[in-house]
C-alpha positions in Angstrom: -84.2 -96.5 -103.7 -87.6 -97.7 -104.8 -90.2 -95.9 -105.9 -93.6 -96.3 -103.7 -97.1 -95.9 -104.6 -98.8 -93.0 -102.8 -101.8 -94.3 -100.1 -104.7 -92.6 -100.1 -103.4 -90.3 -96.8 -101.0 -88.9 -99.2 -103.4 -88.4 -102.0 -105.8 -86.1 -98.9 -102.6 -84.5 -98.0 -101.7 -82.9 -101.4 -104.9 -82.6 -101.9 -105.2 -80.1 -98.9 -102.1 -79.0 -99.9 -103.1 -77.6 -103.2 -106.3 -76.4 -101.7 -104.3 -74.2 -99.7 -102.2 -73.2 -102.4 -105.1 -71.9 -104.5 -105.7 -69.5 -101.7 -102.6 -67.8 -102.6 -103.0 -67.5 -106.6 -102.3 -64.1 -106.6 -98.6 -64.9 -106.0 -95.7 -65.3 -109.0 -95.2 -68.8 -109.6 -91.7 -68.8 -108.9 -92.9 -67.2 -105.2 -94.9 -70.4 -104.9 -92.1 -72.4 -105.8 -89.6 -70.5 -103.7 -92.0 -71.3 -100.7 -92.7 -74.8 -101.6 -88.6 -75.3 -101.8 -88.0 -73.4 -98.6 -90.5 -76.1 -96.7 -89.4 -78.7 -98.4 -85.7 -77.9 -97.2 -86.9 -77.7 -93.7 -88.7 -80.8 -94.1 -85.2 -82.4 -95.1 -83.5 -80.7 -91.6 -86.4 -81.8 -89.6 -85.6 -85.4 -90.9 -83.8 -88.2 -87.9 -80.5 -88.5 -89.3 -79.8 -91.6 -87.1 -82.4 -93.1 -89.9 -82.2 -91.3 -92.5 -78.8 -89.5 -94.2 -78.8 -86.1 -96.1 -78.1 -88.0 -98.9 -81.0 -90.2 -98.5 -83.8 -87.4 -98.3 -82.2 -85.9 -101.5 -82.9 -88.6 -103.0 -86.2 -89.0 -102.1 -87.1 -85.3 -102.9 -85.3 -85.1 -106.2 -87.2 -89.0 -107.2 -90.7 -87.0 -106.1 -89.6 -83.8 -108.3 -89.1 -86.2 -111.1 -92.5 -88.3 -110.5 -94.6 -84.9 -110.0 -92.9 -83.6 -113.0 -93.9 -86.6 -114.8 -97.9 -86.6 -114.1 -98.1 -83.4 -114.7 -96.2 -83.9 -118.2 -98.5 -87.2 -118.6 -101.7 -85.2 -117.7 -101.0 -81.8 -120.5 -100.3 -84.7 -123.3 -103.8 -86.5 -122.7 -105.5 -83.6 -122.4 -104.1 -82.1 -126.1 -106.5 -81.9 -128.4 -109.5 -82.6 -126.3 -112.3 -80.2 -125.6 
């Protein structure tokens, strides 16, 4: 599977996404992140598995883990050092 570059509709969408999340800052991390897993394994059940296999939306979550991991990594080195 190849990787895609996000359009601008899924930029606005995280966006919102992270707006949203802010509300709920008072939360544990891990909360947020046992939330965000628990929709994300929905998301994978809600998927038409005459187009798309199990093993198929696995992939495509665990390739977005690795990419989100990655900018966020990119983003804390370029900001080191810098006022």
């Amino acid at each position: 599977m190849s990787f895609h570059q996000a359009k601008p509709e899924h930029e606005i969408l995280y966006l919102d996404i992270c707006q949203m999340l802010s509300k709920h800052g008072d939360l544990p991390a891990r909360e947020l992140l046992a939330v965000a897993a628990n929709l994300v394994g929905k998301l994978v059940a809600m998927q038409d598995q005459r187009t798309m296999t199990p093993a198929e939306a696995m992939e495509i979550v665990a390739m977005n883990i690795e990419h989100g991991n990655k900018q966020v990594l990119d983003q804390l080195a370029a900001s080191r050092g810098s006022v």
